[in-house]
N, C-alpha and C positions, 0 to 999 in steps of 0.2 A: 150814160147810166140813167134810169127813170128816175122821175121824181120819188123819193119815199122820204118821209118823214120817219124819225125816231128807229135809227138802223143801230144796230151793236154787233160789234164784230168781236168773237173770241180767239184764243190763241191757243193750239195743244202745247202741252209739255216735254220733257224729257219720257223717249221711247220712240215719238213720232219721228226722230233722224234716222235715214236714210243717204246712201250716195248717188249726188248727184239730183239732193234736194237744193230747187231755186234755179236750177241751171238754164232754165229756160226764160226764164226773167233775165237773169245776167247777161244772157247772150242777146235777146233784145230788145231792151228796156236802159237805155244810160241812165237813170235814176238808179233803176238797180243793181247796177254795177259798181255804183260810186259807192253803193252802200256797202259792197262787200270792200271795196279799196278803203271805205272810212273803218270801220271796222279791222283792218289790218294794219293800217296808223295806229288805233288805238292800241291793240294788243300785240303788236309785235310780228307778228307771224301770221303765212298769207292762209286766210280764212276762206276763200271760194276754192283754195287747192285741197283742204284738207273737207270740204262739203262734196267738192265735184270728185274725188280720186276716192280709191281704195285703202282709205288711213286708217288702219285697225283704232287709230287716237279718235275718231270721232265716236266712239262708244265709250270711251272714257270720260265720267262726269266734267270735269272742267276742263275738256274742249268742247264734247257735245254743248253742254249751256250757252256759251256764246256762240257757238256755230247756229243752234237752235232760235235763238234771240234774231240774231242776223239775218239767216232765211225769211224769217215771218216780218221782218222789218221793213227788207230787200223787196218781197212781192206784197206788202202793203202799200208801199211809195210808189209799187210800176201799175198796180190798181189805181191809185188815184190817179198817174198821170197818163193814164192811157185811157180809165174809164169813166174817173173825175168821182171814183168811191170815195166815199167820206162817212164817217159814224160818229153818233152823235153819243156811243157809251162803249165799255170795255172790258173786258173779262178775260182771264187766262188758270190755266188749269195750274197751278204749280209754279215750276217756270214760266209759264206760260203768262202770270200775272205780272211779270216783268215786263215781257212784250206789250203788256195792256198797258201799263206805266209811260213807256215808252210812246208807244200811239197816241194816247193823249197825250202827251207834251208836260205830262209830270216828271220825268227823269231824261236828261240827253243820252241817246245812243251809245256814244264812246266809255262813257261813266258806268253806262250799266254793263256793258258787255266787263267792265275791267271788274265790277260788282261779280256778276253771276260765276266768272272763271274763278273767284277767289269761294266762291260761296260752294261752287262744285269740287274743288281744291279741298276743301275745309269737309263738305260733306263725308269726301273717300276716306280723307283722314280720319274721321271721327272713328271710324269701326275699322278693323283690319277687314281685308277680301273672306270669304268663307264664315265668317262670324255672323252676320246679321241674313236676313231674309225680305222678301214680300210676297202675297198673295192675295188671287182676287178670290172671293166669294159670289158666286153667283149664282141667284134664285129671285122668283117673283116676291115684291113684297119681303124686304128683308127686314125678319125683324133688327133695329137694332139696338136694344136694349140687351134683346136675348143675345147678339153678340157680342155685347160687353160684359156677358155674365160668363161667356165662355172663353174670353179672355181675361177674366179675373183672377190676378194672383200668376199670373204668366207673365215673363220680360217682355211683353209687346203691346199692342192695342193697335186701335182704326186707325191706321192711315188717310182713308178717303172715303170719303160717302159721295160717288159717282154718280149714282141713280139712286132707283127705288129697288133695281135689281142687281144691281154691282157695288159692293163694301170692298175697301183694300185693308189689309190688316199689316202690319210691320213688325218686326222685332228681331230676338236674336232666334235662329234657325229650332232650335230644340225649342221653343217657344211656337213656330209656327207649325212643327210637326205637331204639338201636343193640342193646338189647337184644330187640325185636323180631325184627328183621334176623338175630340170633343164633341164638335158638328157632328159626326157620324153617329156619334153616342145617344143627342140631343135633339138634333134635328129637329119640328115637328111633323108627327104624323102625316102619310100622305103628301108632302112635298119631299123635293128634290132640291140637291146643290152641287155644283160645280168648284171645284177647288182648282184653281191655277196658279202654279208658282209663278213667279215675273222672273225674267232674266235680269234683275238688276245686281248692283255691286254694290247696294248697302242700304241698308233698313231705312229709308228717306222717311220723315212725318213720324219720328216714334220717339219716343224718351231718350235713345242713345244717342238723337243728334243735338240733346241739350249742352253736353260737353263743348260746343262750338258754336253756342248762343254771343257769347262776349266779343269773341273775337270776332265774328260777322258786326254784329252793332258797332265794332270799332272802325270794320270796312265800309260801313253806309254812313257813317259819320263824317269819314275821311272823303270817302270818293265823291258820296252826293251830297257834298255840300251846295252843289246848283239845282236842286230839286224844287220843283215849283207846283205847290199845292195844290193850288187854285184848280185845277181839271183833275183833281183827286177823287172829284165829288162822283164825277162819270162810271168810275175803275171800280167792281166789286174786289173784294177781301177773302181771299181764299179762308184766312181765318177766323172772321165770322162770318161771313158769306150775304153779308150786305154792303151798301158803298163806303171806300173810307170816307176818311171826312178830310179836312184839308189842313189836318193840324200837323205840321212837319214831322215831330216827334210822335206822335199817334202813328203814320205809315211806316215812319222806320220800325218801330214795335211790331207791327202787327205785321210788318216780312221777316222779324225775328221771330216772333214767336210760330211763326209759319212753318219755320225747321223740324220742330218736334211735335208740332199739332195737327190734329187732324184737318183734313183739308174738307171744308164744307161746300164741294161742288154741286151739290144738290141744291143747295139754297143759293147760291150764286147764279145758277140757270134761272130758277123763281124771281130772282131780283130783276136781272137782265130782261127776262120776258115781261115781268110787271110795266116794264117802260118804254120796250123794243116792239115795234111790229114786224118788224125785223131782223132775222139773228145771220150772221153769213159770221163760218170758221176759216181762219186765213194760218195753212200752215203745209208741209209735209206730207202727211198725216191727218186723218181725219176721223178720230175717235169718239170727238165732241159730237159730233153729228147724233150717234146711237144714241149718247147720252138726254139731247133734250127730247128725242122720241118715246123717250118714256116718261114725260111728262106732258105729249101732248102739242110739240111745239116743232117745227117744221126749221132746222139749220142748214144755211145750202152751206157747203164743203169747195173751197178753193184748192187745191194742190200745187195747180199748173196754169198756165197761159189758156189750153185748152177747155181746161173746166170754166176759167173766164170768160171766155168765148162765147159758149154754151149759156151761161149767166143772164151775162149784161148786155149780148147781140139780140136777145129774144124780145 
C-alpha cells in the first residue's frame, strides 16, 4: 500500500448484509478466516455458514449484527495483512460504529459480537414485528428543522441525518404514514422529495427503543468490561457525531443513548474529513460512499478482494 498519512476508514451498518458477504476473504486470506472461526467460539454458532449460505436468519437483527460486525472485521485484518492497510481514525454508521470500536482496539472482537447479538436481540424485542416503521427522505438540501416540525406531535422523529440530501425518520407505522401526508402537504415550493419506506423490522434510532436503554447499559457493563479507552479518541460518535473521548463511562452512554437517538452521520463524515485525507469504506455494502459525495469528499468502497486489487495494485 502507498504511503498516506491520516487515512480513516468507515464501517456501513445494518442493511448492507448480504449472502455470501466476506467469502472471498475467507476463502483466501487465513487472517480471515480465523476471524470468522473466533467469532463462532464466541457466540456459539458457526457464523461464515450463516454469512456464506441462504439463512433466511441473517436478516434477522441479532444475527445480521454480529454476522455484520464480523464481515468488516474479517476483511479489515485480510487488508492489512495482505496490503499492510492501517488507519489512523474510525467511523461506523450505526452498527457500523461498533466495527470502528473494534478496529481501533477500543472493544475486543469476541465481546462485541456477544454486545451487538444482545443489542439486536433487545432492539426486535422492543416493538412487536408490524408496529414500528422507517423511511428515507430524500431531496437537495433538506431542510431539517422544517422536518422536525412535521414530525411534531407524531410517535416518531429523525432517525438519521445521512447527507444533506438523505434524513431517515422512525417511529410507529401510522406515524410515518401521517408524516408522508405532511411533506406532500408542506413541502416547499418548487422542490421535490423522495419517500422510501426501508425494509426494516423495527423503528431503530426513535423513542420506542428507549424501553431497552437499561438493559443494553447492563450488557456493556457486563461484557465490555475489557474496553480500553485510550484509542476512543480516533472513533466518531454516531450520537454527537464528533470523537468520543476516552472516558469509559462517557462511550458506554453515548452507545446507549445511540438506541433512540438520532444518528448524526452527517457530522461524523465533517469530523473524519476534518483529519483524514483519506477516507476508504470497508464493508459489504457500500452506502457510505454516496454519502461523503455530498459533502465534497471522495470515499473509495472495498466490498471484495477485487475492489482491493483495483485500490491498492494502482
Amino acid at each position: 500500500m502507498k504511503d498516506n498519512k491520516n487515512i480513516a476508514v468507515v464501517f456501513p451498518g445494518q442493511g448492507s448484509q448480504k449472502p455470501g458477504m466476506g467469502k472471498d476473504f475467507y476463502e483466501q486470506i487465513p487472517v480471515s478466516r480465523q476471524t470468522y472461526e473466533e467469532a463462532a467460539d464466541a457466540l456459539g454458532w458457526d457464523v461464515s455458514a450463516m454469512c456464506f449460505g441462504e439463512d433466511e436468519r441473517l436478516n434477522l437483527t441479532e444475527y445480521t449484527q454480529p454476522c455484520i460486525v464480523t464481515t468488516e472485521i474479517a476483511m479489515l485484518r485480510g487488508l492489512s495483512k495482505n496490503y499492510g492497510f492501517a488507519s489512523d481514525y474510525f467511523g461506523g454508521h450505526s452498527l457500523g460504529e461498533f466495527t470502528a470500536l473494534v478496529a481501533a482496539e477500543v472493544m475486543p472482537l469476541a465481546d462485541t459480537l456477544k454486545i451487538v447479538q444482545m443489542r439486536g436481540k433487545l432492539m426486535q424485542e422492543a416493538v412487536p414485528v408490524g408496529v414500528g416503521g422507517m423511511a428515507a427522505v430524500i431531496s437537495e438540501e433538506i431542510d431539517i428543522e422544517m422536518l422536525k416540525k412535521i414530525m411534531d406531535g407524531l410517535n416518531g422523529g429523525i432517525a438519521n441525518i445521512n447527507s444533506a440530501n438523505q434524513v431517515v425518520i422512525s417511529g410507529e407505522l401510522a406515524a410515518i404514514d401521517e408524516a408522508e401526508k405532511r411533506l406532500e402537504q408542506n413541502f416547499p415550493a418548487g422542490k421535490s422529495f423522495r419517500f422510501i419506506r426501508l425494509n426494516v423490522s423495527a423503528p431503530f434510532h426513535s423513542y420506542l427503543m428507549k424501553s431497552i436503554e437499561d438493559r443494553f447499559a447492563d450488557t456493556l457493563e457486563k461484557i465490555g468490561k475489557d474496553l480500553n479507552p485510550r484509542n476512543a479518541i480516533k472513533v466518531t460518535s454516531n450520537f454527537t457525531g464528533g470523537f468520543h473521548s476516552d472516558d469509559i463511562q462517557a462511550i458506554r452512554e453515548k452507545l446507549v443513548n445511540q438506541l433512540s437517538n438520532t444518528v448524526h452521520w452527517r457530522k461524523n463524515m465533517q469530523s473524519l474529513a476534518a483529519k483524514a485525507e483519506s477516507i476508504y469504506e470497508i464493508g459489504p455494502a457500500r452506502p457510505l460512499r454516496e454519502f461523503f459525495k455530498t459533502i465534497g469528499i471522495t470515499c473509495q468502497s472495498i466490498t471484495g478482494l477485487n475492489a482491493a486489487e483495483k485500490i491498492f495494485k494502482t
